[in-house]
C-alpha positions in Angstrom: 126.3 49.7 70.6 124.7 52.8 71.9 124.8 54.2 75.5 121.5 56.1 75.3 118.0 54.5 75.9 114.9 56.0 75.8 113.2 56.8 78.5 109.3 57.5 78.7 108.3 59.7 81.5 104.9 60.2 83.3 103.6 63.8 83.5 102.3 62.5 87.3 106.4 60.8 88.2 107.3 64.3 86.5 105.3 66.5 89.2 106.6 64.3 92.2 110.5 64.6 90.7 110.1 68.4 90.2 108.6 69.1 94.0 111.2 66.9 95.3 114.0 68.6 93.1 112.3 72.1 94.1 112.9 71.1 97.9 115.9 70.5 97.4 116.8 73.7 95.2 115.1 75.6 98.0 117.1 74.4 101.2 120.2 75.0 98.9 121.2 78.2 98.1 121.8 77.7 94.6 120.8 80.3 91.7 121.0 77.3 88.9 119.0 74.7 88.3 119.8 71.1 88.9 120.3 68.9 86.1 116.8 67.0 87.0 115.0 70.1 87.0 116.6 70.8 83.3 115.8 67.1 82.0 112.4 68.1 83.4 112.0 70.9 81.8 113.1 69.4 78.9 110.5 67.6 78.4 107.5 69.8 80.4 106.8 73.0 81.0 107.0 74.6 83.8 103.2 75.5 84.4 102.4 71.4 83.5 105.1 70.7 86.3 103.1 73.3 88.8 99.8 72.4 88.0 97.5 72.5 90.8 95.9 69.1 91.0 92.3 68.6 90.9 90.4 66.6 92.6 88.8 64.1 90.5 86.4 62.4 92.9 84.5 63.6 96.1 86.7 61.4 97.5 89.9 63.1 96.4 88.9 66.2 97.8 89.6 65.3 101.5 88.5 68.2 103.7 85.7 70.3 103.4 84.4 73.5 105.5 81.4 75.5 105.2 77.4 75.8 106.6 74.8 72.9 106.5 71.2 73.1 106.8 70.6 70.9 110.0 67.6 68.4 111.1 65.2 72.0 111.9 65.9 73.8 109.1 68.4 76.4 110.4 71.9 76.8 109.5 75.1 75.7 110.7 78.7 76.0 110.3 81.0 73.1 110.7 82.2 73.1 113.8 85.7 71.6 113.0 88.4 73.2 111.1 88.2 70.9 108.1 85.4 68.1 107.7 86.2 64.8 105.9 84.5 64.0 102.6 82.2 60.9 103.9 78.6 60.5 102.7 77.0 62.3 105.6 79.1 65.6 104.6 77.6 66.1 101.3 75.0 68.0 102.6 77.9 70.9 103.3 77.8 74.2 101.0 81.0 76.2 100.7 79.2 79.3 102.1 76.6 80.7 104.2 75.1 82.1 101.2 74.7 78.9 99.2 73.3 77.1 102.1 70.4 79.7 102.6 70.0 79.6 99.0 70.0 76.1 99.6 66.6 75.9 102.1 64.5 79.1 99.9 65.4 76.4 97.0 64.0 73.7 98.6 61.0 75.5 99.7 60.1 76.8 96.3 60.2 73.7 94.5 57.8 72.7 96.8 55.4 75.8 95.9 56.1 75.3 92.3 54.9 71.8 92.3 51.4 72.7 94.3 51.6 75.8 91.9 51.7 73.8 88.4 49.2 71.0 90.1 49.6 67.5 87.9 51.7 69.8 84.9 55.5 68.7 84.3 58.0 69.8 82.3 58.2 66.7 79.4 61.7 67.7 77.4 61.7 64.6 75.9 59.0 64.6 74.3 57.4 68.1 74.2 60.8 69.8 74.5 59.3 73.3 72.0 56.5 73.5 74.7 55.7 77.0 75.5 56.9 77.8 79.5 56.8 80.3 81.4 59.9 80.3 83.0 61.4 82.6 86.5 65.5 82.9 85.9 68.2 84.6 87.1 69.6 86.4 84.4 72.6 88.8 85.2 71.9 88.5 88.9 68.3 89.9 88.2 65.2 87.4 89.2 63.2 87.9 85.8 60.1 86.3 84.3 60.3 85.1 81.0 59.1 82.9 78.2 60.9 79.3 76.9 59.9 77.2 73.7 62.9 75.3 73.9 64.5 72.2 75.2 66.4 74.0 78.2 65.7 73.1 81.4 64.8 76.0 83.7 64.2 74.7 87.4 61.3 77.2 88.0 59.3 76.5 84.7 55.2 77.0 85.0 52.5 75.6 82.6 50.8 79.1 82.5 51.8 83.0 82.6 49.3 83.8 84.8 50.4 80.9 87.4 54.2 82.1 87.2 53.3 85.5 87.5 51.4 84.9 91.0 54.6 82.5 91.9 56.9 85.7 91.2 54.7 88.2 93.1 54.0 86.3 96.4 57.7 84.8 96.1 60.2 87.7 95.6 61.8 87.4 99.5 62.9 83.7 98.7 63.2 83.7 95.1 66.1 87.0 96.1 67.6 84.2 98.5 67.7 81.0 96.3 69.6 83.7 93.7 72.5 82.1 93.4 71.0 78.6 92.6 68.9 80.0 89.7 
């Protein structure tokens, strides 16, 4: 009769033994590692054991901070440190930029649609139709031409309707930026 067994360990029961074992290690002024640390690192690496974890959820992610785009359509910052992640703070962007990028967004999707009159996009079933497309490409608004089944946000029937969009839009379409 043998006095091994074999034991099957968790990569999650792995994490919460090594922090607890690194607690440890650090209120003690010892150079070596303990013997749980070595099992660990038996059978992890080091970086698995470290590894930040991710939220997997909206839920997971707890706290929050950043700017929102309140009931008039001006920005604000959360007031408190850290906001919770319940329904009504979804509408929170991790930065000022994103949440004025945010409202020009907004605004030009509105334009587009009034723009391209009863005209949609159809990728599924006339996904090789010729667009005329507006795009950031290497942080540079551009104007373009699409024949394929991506779908660009700021697409137009016509060149000569997305070419009016890009002249009388360039202050909000430099804004929304980051979004395109």
């Amino acid at each position: 009769m043998s006095d091994k067994k074999q034991v099957f360990l968790s990569l999650e029961t792995a994490k919460i033994m090594w922090k607890e074992e690194l607690k440890k290690f650090n209120s003690s002024l010892s150079s070596e590692n303990t013997p749980t640390m070595l099992f660990l690192l038996d059978n992890f690496t080091k970086d698995k054991l470290e590894a930040k974890e991710l939220p997997k959820t909206w839920e997971e992610l707890k706290t929050i901070k950043g700017y929102y785009v309140d009931d008039k359509s001006e920005l604000s910052k959360v007031n408190i440190h850290n906001a919770m992640t319940v329904d009504m703070n979804k509408n929170i962007f991790p930065t000022k930029e994103l949440a004025e990028a945010s409202l020009a967004l907004a605004q030009l999707l509105q334009l587009r649609d009034v723009y391209n009159g009863n005209w949609k996009v159809d990728l599924n079933n006339k996904p090789n139709e010729m667009r005329y497309i507006i795009i950031n490409h290497c942080n540079n608004i551009s104007k373009r031409a699409n024949c394929g089944g991506d779908n660009i946000i700021l697409s137009f029937e016509k060149e000569n309707i997305r070419n009016q969009f890009f002249t009388n839009f360039q202050d909000l379409l430099e804004i929304a930026k980051p979004l395109l």
